[in-house]
N, C-alpha and C positions, 0 to 999 in steps of 0.2 A: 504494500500500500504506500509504503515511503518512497519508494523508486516511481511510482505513477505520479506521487504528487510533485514529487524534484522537475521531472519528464515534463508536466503541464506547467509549472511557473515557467521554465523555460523556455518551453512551447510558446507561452504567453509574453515575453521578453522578447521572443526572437520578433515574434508577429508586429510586436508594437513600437519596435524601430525600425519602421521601413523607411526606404534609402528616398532621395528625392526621385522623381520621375512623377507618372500619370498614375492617377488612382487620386487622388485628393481632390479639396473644393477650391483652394486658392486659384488666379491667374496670373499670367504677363501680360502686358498688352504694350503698346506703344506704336511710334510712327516712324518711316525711317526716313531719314533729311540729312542731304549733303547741303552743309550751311543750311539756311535757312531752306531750301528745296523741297517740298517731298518727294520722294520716287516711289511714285506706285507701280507694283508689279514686281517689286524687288522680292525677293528670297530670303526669309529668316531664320537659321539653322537654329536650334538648338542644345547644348550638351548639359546632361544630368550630373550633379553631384560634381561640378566645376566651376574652380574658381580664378581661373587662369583658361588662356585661348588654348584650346585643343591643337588650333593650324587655322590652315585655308584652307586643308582637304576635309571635306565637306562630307566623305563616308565617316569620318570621327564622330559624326554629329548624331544624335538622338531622333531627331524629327527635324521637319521642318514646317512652314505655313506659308503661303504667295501674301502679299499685302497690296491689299484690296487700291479701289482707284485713287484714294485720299492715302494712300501711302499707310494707313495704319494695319496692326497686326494683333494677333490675341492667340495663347497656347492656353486654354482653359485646361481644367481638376490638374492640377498640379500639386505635388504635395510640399511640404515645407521645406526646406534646403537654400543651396547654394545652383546657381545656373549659367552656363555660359551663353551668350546669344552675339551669334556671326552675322553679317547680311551679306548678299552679291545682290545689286543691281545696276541700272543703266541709267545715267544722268543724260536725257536727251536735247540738253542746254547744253553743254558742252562735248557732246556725243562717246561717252568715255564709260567704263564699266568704274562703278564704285564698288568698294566695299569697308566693314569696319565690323568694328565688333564691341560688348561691352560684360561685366559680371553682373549678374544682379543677384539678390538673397530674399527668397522668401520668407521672413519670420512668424508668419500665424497663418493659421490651417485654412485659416477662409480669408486672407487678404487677397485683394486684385490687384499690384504691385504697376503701376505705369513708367516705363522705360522707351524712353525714345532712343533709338542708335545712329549715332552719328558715322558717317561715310564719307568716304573720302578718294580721290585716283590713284 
């Protein structure tokens, strides 16, 4: 009986430190803008459980989202943690591919955290 009850607290410890990723109610959301700019249509990578850039190589990344035509973006149930977020897009003012990247940290289980990521050529 003692070896089941060790077994389930554990069980139970293990289950209630889940890692950041999907499954929670938090989000990110934001806009991506080289300078003042938006760039809608740009590409928002995401990496879990990071708090430094993964790279530019884009298979590192967790997920991704396209951001819509006002350039803004949203990675909804998120869980609490630490996140990286890459973008790749195309500034068609200066006809040039941008990219950038930023950390952001979710601290409570149900915050919507707004993160705008700044790009650059």
């Amino acid at each position: 009986m003692k070896k089941i009850l060790i077994l389930i607290f554990f069980s139970t410890l293990i289950i209630s430190c889940s890692k950041e990723g999907r499954g929670g109610k938090a989000a990110i959301q934001g806009a991506v803008k080289h300078h003042s700019t938006p760039i809608p249509g740009a590409v928002v990578y995401i990496k879990y459980g990071a708090k430094e850039s993964p790279g530019t190589n884009v298979t590192y990344y967790d997920a991704n989202v396209t951001a819509d035509a006002s350039a803004n973006f949203m990675f909804p149930d998120l869980k609490r943690g630490d996140y990286y977020l890459f973008c790749v897009g195309f500034d068609s003012a200066i006809a040039q591919t941008v990219i950038g990247g930023i950390p952001v940290e979710i601290k409570s289980k149900t915050e919507t955290l707004t993160a705008d990521i700044p790009v650059t050529e």
